[in-house]
PASEBA-1860 file (N, C-alpha, C; in nm, 3 decimals):
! residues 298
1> XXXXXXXX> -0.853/0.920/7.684/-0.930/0.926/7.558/-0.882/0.813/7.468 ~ -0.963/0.745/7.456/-0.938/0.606/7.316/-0.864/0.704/7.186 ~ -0.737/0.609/7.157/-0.677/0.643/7.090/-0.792/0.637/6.935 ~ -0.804/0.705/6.784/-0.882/0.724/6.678/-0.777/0.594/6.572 ~ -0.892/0.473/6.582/-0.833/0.359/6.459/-0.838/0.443/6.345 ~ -0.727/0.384/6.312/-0.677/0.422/6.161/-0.750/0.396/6.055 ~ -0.779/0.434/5.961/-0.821/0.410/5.832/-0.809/0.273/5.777 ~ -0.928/0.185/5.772/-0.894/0.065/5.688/-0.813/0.033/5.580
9> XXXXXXXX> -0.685/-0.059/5.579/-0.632/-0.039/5.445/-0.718/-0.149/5.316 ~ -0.677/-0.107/5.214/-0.740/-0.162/5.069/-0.666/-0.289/5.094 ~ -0.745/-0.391/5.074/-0.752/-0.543/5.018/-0.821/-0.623/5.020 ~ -0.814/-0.759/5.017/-0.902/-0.823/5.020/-0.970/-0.868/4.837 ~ -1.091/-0.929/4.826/-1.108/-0.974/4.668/-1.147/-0.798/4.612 ~ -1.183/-0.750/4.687/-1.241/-0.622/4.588/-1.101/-0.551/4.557 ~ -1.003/-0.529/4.596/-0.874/-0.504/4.561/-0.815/-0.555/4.380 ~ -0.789/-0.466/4.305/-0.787/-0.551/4.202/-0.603/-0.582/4.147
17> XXXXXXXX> -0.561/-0.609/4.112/-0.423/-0.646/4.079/-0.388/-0.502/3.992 ~ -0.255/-0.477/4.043/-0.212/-0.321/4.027/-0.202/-0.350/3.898 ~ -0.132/-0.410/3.811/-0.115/-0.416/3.626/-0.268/-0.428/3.598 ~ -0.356/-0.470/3.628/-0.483/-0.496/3.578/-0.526/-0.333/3.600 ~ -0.499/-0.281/3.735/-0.558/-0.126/3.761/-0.487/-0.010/3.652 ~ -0.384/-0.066/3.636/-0.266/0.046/3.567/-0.342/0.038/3.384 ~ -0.368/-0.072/3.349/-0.437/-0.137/3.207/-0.572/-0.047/3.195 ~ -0.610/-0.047/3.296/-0.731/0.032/3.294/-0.759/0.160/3.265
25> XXXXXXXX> -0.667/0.221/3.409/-0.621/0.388/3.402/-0.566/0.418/3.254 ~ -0.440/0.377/3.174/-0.420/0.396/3.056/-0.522/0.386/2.944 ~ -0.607/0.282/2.954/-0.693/0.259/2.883/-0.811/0.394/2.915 ~ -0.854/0.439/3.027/-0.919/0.580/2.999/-0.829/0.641/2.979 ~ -0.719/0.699/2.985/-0.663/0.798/3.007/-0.626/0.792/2.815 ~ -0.669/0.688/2.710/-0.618/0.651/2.554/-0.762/0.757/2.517 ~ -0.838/0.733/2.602/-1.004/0.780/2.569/-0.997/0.920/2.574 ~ -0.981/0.976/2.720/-0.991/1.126/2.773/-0.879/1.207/2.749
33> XXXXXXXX> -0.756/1.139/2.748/-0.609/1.223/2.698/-0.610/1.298/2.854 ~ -0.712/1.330/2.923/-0.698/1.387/3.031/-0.743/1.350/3.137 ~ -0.712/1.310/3.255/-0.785/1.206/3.415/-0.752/1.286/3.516 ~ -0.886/1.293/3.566/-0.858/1.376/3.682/-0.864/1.216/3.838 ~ -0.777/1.231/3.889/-0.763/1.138/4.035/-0.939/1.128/4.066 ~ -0.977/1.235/4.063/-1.144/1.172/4.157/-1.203/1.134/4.030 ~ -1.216/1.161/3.918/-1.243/1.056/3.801/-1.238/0.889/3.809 ~ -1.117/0.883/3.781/-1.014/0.778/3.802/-1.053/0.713/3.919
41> XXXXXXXX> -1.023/0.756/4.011/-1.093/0.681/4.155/-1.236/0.639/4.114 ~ -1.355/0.720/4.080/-1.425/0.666/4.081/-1.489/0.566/3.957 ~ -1.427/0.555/3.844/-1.422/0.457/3.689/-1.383/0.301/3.800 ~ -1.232/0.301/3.868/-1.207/0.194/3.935/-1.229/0.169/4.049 ~ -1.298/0.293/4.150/-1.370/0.193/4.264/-1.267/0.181/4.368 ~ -1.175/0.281/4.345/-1.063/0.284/4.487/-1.045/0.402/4.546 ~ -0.945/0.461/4.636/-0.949/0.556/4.714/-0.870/0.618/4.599 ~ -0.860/0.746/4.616/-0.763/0.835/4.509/-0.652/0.865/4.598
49> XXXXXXXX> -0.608/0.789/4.669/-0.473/0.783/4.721/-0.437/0.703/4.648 ~ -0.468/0.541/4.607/-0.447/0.418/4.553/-0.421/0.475/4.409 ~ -0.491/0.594/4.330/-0.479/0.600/4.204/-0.366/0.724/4.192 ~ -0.337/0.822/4.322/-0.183/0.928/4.328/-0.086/0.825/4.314 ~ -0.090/0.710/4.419/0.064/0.620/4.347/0.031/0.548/4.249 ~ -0.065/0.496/4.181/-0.041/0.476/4.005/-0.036/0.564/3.960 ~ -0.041/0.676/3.944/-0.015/0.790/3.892/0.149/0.811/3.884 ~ 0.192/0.818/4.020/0.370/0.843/4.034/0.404/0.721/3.961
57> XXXXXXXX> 0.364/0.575/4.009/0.441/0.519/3.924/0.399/0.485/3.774 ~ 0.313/0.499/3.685/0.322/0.557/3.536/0.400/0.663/3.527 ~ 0.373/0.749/3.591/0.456/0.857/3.557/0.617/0.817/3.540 ~ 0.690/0.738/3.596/0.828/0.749/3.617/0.866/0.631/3.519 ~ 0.736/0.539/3.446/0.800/0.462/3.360/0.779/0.543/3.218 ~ 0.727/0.692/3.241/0.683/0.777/3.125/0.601/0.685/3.045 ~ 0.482/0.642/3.118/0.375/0.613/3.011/0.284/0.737/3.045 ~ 0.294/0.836/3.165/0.182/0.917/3.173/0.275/1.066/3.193
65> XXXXXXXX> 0.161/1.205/3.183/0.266/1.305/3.267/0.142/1.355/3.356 ~ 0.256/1.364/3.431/0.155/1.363/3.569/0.122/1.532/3.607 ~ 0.032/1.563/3.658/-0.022/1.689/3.650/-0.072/1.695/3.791 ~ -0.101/1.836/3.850/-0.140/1.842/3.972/-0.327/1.822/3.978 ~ -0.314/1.686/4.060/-0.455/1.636/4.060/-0.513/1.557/3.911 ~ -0.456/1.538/3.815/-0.450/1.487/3.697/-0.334/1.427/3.646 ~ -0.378/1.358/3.518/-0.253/1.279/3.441/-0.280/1.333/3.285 ~ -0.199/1.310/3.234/-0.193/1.321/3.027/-0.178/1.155/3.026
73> XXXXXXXX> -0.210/1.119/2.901/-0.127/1.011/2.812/-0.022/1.021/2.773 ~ 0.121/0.969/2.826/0.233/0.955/2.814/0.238/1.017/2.624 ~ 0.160/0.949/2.558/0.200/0.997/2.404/0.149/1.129/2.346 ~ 0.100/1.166/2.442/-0.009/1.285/2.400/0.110/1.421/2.396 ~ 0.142/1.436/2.484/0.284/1.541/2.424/0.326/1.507/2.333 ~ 0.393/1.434/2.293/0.502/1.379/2.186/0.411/1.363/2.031 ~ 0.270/1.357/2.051/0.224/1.339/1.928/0.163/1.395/1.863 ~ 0.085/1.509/2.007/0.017/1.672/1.978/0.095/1.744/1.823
81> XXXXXXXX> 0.219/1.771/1.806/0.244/1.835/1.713/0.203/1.759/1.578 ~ 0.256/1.638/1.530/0.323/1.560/1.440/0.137/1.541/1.419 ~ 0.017/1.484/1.480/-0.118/1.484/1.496/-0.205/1.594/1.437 ~ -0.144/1.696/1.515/-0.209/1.833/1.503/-0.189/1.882/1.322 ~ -0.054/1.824/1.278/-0.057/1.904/1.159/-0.103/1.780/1.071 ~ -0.150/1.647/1.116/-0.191/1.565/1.041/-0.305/1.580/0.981 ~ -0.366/1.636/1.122/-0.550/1.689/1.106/-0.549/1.864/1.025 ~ -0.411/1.864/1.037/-0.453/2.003/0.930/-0.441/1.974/0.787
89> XXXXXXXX> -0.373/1.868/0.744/-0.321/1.801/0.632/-0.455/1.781/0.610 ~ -0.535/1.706/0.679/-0.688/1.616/0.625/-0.757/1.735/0.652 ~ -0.790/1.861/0.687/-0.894/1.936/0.658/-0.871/1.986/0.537 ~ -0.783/2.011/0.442/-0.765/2.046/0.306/-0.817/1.920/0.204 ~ -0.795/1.795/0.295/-0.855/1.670/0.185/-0.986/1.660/0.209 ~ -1.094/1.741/0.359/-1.169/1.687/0.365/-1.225/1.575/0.419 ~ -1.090/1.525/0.533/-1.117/1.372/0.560/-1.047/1.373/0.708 ~ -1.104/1.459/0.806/-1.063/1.455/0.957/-1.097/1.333/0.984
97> XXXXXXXX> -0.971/1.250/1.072/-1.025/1.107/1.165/-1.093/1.148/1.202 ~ -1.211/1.046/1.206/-1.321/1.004/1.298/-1.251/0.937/1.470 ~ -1.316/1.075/1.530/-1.322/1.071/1.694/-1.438/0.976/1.781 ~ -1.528/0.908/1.673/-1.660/0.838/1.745/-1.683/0.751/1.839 ~ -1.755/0.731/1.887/-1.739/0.591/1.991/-1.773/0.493/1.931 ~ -1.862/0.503/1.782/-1.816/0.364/1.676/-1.716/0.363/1.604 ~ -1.626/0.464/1.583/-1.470/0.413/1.559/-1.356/0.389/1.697 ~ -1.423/0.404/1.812/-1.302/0.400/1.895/-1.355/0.253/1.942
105> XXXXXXXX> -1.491/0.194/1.931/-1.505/0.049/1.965/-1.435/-0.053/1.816 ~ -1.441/0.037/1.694/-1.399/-0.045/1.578/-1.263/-0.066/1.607 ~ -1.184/0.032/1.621/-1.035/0.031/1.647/-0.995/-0.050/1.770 ~ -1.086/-0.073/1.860/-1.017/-0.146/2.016/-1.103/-0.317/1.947 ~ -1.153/-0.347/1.854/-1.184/-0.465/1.852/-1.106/-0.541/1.745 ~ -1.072/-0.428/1.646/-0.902/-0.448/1.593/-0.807/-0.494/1.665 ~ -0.782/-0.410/1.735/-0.661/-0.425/1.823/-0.668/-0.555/1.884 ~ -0.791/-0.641/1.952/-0.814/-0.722/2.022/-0.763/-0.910/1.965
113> XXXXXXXX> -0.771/-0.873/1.825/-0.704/-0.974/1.706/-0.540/-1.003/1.710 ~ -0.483/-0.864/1.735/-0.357/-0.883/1.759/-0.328/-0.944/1.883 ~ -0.192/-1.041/1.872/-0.161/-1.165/1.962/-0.005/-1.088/2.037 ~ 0.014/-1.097/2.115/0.161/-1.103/2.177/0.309/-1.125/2.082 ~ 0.402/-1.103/2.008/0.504/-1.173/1.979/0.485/-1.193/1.815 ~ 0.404/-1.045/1.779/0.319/-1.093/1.621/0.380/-0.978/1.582 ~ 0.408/-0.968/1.416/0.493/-0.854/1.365/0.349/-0.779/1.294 ~ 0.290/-0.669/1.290/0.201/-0.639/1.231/0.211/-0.482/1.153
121> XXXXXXXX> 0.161/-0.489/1.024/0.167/-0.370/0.966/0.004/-0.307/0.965 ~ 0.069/-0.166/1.018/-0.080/-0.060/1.005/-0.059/0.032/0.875 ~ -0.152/0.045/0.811/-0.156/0.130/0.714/-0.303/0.172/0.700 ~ -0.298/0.265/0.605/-0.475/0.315/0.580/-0.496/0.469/0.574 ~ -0.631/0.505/0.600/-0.685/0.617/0.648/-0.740/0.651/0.769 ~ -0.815/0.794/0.774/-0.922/0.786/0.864/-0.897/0.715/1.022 ~ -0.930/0.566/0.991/-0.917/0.548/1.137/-0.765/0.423/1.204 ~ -0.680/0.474/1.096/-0.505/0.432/1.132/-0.502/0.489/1.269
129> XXXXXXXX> -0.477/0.578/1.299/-0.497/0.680/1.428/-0.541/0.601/1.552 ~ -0.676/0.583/1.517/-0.730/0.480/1.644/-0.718/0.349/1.680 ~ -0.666/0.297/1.542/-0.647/0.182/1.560/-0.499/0.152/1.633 ~ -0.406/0.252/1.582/-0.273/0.259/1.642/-0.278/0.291/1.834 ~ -0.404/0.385/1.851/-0.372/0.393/2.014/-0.420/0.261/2.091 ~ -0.552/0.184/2.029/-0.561/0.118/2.106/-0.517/-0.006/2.101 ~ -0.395/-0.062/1.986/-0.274/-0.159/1.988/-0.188/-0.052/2.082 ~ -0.138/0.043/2.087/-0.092/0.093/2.219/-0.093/0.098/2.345
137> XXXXXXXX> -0.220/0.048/2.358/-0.327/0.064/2.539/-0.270/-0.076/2.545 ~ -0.319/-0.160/2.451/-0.347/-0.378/2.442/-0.245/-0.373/2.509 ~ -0.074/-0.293/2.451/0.073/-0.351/2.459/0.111/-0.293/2.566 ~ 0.070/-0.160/2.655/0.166/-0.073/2.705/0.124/-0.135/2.886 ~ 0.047/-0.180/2.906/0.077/-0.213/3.100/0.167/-0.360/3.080 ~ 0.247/-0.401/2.964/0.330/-0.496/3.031/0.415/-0.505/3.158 ~ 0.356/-0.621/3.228/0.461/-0.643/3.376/0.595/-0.678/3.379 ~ 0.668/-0.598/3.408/0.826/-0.617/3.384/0.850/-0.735/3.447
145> XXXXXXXX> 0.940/-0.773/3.426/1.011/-0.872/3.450/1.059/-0.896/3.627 ~ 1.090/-1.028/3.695/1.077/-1.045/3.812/1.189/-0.979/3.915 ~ 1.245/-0.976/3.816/1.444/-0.931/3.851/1.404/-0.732/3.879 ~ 1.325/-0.685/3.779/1.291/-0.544/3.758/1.340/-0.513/3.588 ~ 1.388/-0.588/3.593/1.474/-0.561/3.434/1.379/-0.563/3.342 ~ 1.424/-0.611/3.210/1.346/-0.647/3.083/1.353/-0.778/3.050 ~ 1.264/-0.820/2.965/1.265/-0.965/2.932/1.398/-0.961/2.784 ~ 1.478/-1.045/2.816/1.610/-1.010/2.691/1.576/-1.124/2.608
153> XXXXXXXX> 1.596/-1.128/2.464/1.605/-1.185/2.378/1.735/-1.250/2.356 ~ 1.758/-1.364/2.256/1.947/-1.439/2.271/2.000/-1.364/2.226 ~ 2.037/-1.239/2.152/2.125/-1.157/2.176/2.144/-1.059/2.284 ~ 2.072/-1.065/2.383/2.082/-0.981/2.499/1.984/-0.864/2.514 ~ 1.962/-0.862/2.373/1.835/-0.716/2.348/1.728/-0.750/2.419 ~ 1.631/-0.646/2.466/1.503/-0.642/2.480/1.394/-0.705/2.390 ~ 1.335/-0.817/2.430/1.222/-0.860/2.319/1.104/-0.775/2.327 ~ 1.058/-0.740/2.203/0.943/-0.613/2.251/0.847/-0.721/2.262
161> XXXXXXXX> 0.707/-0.644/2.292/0.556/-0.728/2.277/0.502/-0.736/2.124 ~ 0.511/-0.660/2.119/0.518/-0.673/1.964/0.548/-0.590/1.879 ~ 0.573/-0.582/1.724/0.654/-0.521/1.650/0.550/-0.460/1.547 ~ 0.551/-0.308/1.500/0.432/-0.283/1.406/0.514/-0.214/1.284 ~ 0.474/-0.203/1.185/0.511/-0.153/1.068/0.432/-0.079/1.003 ~ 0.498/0.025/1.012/0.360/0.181/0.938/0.458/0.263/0.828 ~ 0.337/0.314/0.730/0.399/0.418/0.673/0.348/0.551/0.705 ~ 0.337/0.538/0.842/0.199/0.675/0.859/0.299/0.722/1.031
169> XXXXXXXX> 0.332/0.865/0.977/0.419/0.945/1.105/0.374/0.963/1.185 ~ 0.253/0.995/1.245/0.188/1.039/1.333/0.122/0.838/1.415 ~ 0.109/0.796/1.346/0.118/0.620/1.406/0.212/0.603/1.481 ~ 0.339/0.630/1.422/0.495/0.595/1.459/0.519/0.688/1.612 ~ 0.442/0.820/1.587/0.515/0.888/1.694/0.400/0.898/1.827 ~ 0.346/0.796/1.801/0.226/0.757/1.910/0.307/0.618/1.979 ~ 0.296/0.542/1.903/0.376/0.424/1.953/0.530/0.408/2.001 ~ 0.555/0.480/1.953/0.722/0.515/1.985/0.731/0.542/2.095
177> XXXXXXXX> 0.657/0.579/2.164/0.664/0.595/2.354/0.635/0.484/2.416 ~ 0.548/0.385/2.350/0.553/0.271/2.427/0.669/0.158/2.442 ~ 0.729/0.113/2.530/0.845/0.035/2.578/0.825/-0.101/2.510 ~ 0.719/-0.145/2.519/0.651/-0.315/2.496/0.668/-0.306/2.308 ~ 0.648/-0.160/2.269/0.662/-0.217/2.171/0.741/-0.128/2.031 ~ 0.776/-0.209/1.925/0.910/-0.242/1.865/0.878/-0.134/1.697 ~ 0.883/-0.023/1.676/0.812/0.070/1.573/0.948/0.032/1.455 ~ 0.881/-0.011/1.340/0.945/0.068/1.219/0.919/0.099/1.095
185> XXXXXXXX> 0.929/0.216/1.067/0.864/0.289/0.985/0.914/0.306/0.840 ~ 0.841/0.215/0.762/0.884/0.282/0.618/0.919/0.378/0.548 ~ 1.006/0.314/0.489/1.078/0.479/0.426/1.032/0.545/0.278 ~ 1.058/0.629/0.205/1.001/0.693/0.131/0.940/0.841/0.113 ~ 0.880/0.880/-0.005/0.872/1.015/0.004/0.747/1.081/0.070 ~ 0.731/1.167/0.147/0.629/1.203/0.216/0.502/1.266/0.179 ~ 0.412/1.229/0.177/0.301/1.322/0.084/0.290/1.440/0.157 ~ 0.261/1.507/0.035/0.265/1.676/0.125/0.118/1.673/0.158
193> XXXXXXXX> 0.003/1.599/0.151/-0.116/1.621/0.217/-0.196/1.547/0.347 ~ -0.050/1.467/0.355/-0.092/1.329/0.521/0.086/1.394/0.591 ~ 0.075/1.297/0.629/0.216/1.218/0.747/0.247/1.112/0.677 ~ 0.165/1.023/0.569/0.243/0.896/0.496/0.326/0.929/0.425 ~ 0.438/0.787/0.417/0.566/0.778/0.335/0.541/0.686/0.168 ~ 0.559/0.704/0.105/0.544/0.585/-0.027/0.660/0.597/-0.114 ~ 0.631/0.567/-0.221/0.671/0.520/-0.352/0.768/0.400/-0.351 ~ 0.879/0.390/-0.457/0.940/0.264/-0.406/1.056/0.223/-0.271
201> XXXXXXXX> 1.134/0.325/-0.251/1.150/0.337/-0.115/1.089/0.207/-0.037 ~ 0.970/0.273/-0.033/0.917/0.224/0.075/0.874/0.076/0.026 ~ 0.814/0.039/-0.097/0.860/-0.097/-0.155/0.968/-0.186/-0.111 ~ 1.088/-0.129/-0.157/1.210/-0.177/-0.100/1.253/-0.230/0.044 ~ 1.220/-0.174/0.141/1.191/-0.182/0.289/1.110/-0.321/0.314 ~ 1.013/-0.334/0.231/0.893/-0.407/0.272/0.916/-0.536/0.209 ~ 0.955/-0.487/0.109/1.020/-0.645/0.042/1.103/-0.732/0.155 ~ 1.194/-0.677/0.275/1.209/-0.727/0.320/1.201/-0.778/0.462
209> XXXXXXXX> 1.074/-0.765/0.465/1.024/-0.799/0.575/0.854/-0.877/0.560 ~ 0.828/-0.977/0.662/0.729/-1.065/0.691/0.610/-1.038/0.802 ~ 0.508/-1.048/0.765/0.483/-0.958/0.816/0.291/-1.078/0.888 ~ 0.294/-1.090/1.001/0.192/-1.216/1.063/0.041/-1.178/1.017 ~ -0.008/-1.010/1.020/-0.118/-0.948/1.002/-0.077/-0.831/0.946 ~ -0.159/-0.756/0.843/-0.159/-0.607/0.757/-0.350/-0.590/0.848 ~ -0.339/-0.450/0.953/-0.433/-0.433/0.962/-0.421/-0.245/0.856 ~ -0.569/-0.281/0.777/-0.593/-0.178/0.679/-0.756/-0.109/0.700
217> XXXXXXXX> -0.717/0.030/0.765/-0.819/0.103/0.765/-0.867/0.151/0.608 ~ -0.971/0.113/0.567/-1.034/0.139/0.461/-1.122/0.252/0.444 ~ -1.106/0.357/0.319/-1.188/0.454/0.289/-1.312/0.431/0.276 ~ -1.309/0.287/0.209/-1.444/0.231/0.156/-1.413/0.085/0.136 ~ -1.523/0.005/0.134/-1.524/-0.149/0.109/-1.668/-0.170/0.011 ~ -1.634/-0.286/-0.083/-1.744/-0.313/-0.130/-1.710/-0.494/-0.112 ~ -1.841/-0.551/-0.098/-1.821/-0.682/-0.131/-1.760/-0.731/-0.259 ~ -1.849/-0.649/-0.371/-1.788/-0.755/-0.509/-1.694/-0.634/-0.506
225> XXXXXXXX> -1.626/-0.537/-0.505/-1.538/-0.461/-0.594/-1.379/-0.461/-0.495 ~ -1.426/-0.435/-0.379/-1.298/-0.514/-0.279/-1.274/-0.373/-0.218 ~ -1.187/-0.333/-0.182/-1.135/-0.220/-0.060/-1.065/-0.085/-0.159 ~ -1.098/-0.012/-0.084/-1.052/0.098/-0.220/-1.034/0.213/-0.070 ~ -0.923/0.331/-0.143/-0.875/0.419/-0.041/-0.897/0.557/-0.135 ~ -0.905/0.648/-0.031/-0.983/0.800/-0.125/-0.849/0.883/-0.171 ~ -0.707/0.809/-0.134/-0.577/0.878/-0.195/-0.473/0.723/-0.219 ~ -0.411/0.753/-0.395/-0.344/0.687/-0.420/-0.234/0.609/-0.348
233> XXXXXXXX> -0.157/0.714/-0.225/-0.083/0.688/-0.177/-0.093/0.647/-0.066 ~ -0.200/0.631/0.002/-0.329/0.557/0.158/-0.306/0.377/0.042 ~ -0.348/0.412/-0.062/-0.381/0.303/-0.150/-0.288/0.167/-0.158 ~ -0.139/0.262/-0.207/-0.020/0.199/-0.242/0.044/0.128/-0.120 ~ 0.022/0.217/0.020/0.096/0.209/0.092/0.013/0.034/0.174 ~ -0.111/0.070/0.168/-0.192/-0.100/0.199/-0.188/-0.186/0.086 ~ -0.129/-0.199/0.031/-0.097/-0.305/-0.094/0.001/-0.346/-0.076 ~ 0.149/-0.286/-0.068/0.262/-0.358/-0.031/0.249/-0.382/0.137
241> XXXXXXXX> 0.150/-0.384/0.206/0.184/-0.422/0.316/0.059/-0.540/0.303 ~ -0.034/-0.511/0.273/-0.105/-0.723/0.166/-0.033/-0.769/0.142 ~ 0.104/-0.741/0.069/0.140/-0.840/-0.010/0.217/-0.915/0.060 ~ 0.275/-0.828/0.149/0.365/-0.948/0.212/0.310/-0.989/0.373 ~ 0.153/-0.998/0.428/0.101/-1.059/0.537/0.025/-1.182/0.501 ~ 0.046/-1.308/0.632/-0.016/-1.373/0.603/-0.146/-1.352/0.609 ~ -0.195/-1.225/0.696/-0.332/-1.258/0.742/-0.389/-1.068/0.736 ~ -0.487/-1.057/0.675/-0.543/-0.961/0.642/-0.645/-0.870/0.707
249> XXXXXXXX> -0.647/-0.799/0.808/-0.730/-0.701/0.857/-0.808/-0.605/0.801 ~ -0.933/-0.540/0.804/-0.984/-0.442/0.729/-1.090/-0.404/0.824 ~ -1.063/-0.303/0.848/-1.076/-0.165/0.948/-1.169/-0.087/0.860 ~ -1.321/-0.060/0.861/-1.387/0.008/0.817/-1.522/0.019/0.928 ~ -1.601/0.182/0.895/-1.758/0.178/0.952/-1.818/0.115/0.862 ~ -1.935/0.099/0.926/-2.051/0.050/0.882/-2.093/0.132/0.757 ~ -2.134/0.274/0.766/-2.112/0.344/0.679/-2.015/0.377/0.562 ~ -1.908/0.310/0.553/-1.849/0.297/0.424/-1.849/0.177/0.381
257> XXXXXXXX> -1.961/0.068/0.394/-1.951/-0.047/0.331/-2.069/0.042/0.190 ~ -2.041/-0.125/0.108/-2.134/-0.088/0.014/-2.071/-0.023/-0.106 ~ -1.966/0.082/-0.072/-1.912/0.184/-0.178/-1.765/0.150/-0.187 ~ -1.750/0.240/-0.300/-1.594/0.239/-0.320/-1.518/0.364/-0.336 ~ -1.418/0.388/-0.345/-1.343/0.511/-0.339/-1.262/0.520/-0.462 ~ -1.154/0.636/-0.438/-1.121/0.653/-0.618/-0.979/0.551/-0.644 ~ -0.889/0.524/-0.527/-0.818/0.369/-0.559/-0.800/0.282/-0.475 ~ -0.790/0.161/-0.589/-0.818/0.035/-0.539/-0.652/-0.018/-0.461
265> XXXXXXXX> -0.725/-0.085/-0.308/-0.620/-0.140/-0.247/-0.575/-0.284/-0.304 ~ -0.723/-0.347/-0.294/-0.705/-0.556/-0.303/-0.856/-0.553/-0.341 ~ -0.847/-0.721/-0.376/-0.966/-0.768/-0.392/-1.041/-0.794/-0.287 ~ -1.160/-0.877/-0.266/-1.242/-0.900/-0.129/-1.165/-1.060/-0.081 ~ -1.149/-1.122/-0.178/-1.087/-1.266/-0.184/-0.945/-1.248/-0.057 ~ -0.903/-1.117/-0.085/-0.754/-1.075/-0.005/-0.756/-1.073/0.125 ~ -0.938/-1.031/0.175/-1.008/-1.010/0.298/-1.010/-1.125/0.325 ~ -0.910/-1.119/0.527/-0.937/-1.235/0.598/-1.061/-1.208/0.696
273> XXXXXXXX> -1.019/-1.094/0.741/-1.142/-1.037/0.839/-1.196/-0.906/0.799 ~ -1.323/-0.860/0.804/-1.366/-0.781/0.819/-1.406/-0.683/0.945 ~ -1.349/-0.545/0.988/-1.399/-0.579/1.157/-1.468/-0.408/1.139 ~ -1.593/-0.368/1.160/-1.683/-0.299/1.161/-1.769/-0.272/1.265 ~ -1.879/-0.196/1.298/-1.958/-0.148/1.355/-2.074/-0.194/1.340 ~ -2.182/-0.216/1.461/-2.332/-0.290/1.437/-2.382/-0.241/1.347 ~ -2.372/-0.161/1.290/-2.463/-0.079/1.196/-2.432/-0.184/1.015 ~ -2.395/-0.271/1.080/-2.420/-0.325/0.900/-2.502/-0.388/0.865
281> XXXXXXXX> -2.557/-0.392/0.756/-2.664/-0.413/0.721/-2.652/-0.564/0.703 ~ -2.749/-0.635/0.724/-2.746/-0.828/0.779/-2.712/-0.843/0.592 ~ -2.776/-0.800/0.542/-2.750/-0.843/0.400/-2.626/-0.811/0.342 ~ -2.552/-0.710/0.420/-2.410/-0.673/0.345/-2.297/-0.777/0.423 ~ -2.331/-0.797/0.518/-2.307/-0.898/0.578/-2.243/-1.017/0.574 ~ -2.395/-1.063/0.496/-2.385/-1.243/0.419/-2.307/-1.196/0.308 ~ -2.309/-1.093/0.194/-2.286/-1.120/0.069/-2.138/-1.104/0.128 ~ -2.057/-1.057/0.238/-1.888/-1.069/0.307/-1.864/-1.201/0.300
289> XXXXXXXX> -1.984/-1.286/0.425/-1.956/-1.406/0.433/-1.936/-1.536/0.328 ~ -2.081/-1.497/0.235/-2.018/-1.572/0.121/-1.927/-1.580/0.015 ~ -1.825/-1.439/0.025/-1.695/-1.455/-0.018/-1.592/-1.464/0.082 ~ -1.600/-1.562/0.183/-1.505/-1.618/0.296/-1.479/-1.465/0.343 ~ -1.531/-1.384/0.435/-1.450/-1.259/0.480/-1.540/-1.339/0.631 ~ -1.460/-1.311/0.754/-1.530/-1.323/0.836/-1.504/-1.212/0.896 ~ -1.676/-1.172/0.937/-1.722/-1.060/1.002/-1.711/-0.981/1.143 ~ -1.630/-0.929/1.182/-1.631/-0.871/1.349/-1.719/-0.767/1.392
297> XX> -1.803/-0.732/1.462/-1.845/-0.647/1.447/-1.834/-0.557/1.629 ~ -1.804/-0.450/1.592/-1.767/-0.422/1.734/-1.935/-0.332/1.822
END
């Protein structure tokens, strides 16, 4: 009896490069929080044997937890609590993050601005949250180094991918699982109705530090009146982190252009980019452009 050929193995061009496959899997797995292997197999187009060992190995660099026939997002334990009571904090204000697929394309086209080796501060409302996972997804399939090690900096330390600066806890304890990159969190007193830190404290901190981009999720934007946040301390906390970036982000829907909220962050002049959702109106648009804001629209 003819011996039964074996199973073709995977390669060839349709084969795709394992960090490119692993970028991916994380990247749904930022979306669903939950992947099932025949999911997964079929989003990338491989056998779900190919996606059990990306699975083991995320799992063992703890970017994922691995589950029978499924995965979590490595941050999704660790941030469930600190999250959970964030969104209980904002149902008393009235102001649950937006879960949408026009804030989760606004937040990943944010993220897409940030560069490798860039120090950046997140602050804001609303959609801080999303914007923080998917600078998480951008940073977290870095390819280690050739040796297996880490890439070391001249004092011997680990150089992260990049370095973020928040006053918002539930940001911090999302990113804090990722390896690539470098969290530190302003200090100050905690509002009893978010996870943010303020007052001068947190001034103090910031004074000393530089900072390449301030990306700022906005309550509201107006062209002539400038960026405004629906709590003083959302407000305060994106102002000292303007003041000291060279380069200015602003994180809003389409739906909160036009208006303003009850305090003011900056002027529009402060706006380097604007990065939003198709839904803006061509005329709200131009009147951005003709006060130098350039427009992203995801």
């Amino acid at each position: 009896m003819p011996r039964a050929e074996a199973p073709p193995m995977e390669r060839g061009p349709a084969e795709v490069d394992r960090y490119t496959r692993w970028t991916a899997l994380l990247e749904l797995l930022a979306r669903e929080e939950r992947l099932t292997v025949e999911d997964a197999a079929r989003a990338l187009a491989v056998s779900p044997a190919t996606v059990r060992r990306d699975f083991d190995a995320l799992a063992k660099q703890r970017k994922i937890v691995r589950l029978r026939g499924a995965a979590l997002h490595g941050a999704a334990p660790a941030a469930a609590a600190i999250q959970g009571t964030a969104a209980a904090a904002g149902a008393f204000a009235g102001a649950p993050a937006p879960t949408s697929p026009h804030a989760r394309r606004v937040a990943g086209q944010a993220a897409a601005l940030v560069h490798p080796g860039t120090v950046v501060g997140v602050a804001g409302s609303d959609l801080t949250g999303q914007v923080a996972r998917a600078i998480g997804v951008r940073f977290e399939a870095t390819p280690p180094a050739a040796d297996g090690g880490s890439v070391a900096g001249a004092a011997g330390r680990p150089t992260p991918a990049l370095t973020v600066v928040t006053n918002d806890l539930a940001v911090a304890a999302d990113l804090v699982r990722r390896p690539a990159v470098k969290v530190v969190v302003a200090g100050g007193v905690l509002a009893p109705h978010s996870l943010s830190v303020g007052g001068p404290l947190a001034g103090l901190l910031l004074q000393g530090v530089s900072l390449d981009m301030a990306i700022v999720a906005a309550s509201a934007v107006d062209p002539d009146f400038g960026v405004t946040a629906a709590d003083e301390v959302d407000a305060e906390g994106c102002s000292l982190m303007i003041a000291r970036a060279r380069q200015v982000v602003v994180v809003a829907l389409s739906a909160d252009l036009d208006r303003s909220a009850f305090a003011r962050v900056c002027g529009t002049e402060r706006i380097d980019v604007l990065v939003t959702d198709a839904g803006i109106a061509p005329a709200t648009a131009e009147r951005f452009a003709n006060r130098g804001v350039r427009v992203v629209t995801a």
